[in-house]
C-alpha positions in Angstrom: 94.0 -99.9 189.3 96.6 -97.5 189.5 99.5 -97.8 187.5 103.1 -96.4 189.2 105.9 -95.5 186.6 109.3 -96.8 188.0 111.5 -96.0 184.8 114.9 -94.3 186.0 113.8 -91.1 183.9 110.2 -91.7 186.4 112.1 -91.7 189.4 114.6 -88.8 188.8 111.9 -86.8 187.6 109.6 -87.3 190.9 113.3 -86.2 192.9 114.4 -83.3 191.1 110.5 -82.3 191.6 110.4 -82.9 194.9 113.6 -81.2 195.6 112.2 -78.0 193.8 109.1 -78.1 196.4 111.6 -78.5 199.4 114.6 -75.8 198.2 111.3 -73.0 196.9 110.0 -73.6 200.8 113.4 -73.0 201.9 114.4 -70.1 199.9 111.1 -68.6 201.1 112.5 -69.1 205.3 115.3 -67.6 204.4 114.1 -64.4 202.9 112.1 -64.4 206.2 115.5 -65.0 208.6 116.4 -62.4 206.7 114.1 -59.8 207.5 114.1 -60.8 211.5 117.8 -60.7 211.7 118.5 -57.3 210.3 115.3 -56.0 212.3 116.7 -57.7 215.4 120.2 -56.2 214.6 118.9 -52.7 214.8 116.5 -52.7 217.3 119.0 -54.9 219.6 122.3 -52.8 218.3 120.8 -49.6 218.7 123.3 -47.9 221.2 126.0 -49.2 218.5 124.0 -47.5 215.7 122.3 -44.1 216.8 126.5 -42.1 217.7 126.8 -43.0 214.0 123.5 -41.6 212.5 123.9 -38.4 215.0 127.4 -37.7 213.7 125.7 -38.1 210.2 123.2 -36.1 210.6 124.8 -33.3 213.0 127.5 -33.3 209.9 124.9 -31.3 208.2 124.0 -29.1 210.3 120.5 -30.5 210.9 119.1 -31.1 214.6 119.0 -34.8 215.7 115.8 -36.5 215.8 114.7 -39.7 216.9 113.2 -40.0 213.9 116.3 -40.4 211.6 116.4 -44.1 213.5 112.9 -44.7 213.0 112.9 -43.8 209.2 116.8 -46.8 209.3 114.6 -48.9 210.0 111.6 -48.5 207.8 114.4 -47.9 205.6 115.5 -51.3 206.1 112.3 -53.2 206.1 111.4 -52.0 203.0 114.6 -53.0 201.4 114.0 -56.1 203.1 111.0 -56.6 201.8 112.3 -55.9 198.5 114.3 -59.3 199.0 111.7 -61.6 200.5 109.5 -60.7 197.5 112.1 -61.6 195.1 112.9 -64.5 197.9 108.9 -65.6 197.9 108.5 -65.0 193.8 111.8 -67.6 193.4 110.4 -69.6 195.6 106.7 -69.9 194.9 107.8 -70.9 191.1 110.3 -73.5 192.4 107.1 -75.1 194.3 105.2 -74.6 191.6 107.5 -76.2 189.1 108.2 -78.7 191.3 104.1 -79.4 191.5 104.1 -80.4 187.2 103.4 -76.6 186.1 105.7 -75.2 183.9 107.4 -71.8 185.1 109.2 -69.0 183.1 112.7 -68.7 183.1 112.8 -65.7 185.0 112.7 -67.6 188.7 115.9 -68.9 187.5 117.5 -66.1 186.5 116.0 -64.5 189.9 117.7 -67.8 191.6 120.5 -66.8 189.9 121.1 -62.9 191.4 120.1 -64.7 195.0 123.2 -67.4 194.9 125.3 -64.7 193.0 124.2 -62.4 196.3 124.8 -65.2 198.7 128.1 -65.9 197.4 129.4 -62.4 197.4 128.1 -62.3 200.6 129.5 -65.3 202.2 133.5 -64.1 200.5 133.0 -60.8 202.3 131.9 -62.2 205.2 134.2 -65.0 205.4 136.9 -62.2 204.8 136.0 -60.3 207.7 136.4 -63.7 209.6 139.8 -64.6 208.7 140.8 -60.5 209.7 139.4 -60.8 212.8 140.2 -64.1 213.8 143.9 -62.9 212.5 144.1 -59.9 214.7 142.8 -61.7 217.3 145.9 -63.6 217.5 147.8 -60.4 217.0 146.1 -59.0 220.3 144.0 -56.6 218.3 140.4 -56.3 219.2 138.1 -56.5 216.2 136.3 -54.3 214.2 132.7 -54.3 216.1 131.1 -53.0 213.1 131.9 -56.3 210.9 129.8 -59.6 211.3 132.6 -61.8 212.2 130.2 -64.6 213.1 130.8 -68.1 211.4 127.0 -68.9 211.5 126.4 -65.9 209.1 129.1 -68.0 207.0 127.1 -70.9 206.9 124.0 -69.8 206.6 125.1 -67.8 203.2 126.9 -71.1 202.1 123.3 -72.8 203.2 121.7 -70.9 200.9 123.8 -70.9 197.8 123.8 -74.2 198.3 120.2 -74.3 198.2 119.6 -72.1 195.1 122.3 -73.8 193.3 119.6 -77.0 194.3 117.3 -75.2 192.7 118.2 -74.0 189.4 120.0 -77.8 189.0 116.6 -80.0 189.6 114.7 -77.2 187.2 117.1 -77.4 184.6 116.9 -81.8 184.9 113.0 -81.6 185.1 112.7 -79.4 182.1 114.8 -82.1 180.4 113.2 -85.2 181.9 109.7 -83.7 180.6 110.8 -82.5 177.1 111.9 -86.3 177.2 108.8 -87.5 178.1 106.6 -85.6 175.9 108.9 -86.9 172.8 108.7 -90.2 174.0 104.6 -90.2 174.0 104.9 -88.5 171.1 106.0 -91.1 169.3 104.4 -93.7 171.1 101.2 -92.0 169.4 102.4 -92.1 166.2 103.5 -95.5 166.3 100.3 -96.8 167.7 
């Protein structure tokens, strides 16, 4: 028959696991969003963007080319992709972990960078807010070149948040299973 383990160590362990599956599924969507959204701003922005890369470009005395947008974007997608890789390794391991295999401490240190990034991200952004909701009020149009979108707030919050999650339930199931494995341990040695 099977046997369940309902200890309060049991229990924690099977949460913090479980939240490392759910936050390493997440951090992987958002390293997607993240690719869609800065390809949908460029394709969808790109009257706001090309005057800008012309006066670049005819600022050195080269001859516009549509190609200076198409090489922003590839540009962009492969920084992009830089991130979800980073995004999928993260969280791949947190799944993993969160599956009973042990994982390096470089996902966490990874994890790390990503809610230092988000956090960075979501001051500057949330600057940018306050300035333009601020001039706003003054009667002065804002800049159109900032994101002064709260959603792009929250969604950086979101995932800080969520990393933050993640390095939290790794750190308690590495404890919870060093306790464990003491524990039977010593229940060998006694028996």
């Amino acid at each position: 028959m099977f046997e369940t383990n309902n200890t309060p160590e049991a229990i924690e362990l099977r949460r913090r696991r479980n939240v490392l599956t759910i936050v390493g599924a997440g951090t992987i969507l958002f390293g997607f969003w993240a690719i869609l959204k800065r390809i949908g701003v460029l394709l969808l922005a790109r009257e706001k963007y090309l005057p800008k890369i012309m006066d670049i470009v005819s600022s050195t005395g080269e001859k516009w080319s549509e190609w200076y947008y198409v090489l922003l974007i590839v540009m962009t997608v492969i920084a992009m992709s830089v991130e979800l890789l980073i995004r999928a390794f993260v969280g791949w391991a947190a799944i993993s972990e969160g599956h009973g295999k042990h994982r390096s401490i470089l996902y966490l240190i990874a994890a790390f960078l990503l809610m230092w990034t988000s956090f960075t991200s979501m001051i500057d952004l949330a600057v940018d807010y306050r300035t333009a909701l601020a001039g706003i009020f003054a009667g002065i149009t804002p800049d159109p070149d900032k994101d002064t979108s709260m959603s792009a707030i929250i969604i950086e919050f979101t995932s800080m948040i969520m990393l933050a999650e993640m390095i939290y339930a790794s750190v308690r199931v590495r404890i919870l299973t060093g306790r464990s494995t003491k524990r039977k341990k010593q229940s060998k040695h006694e028996g």
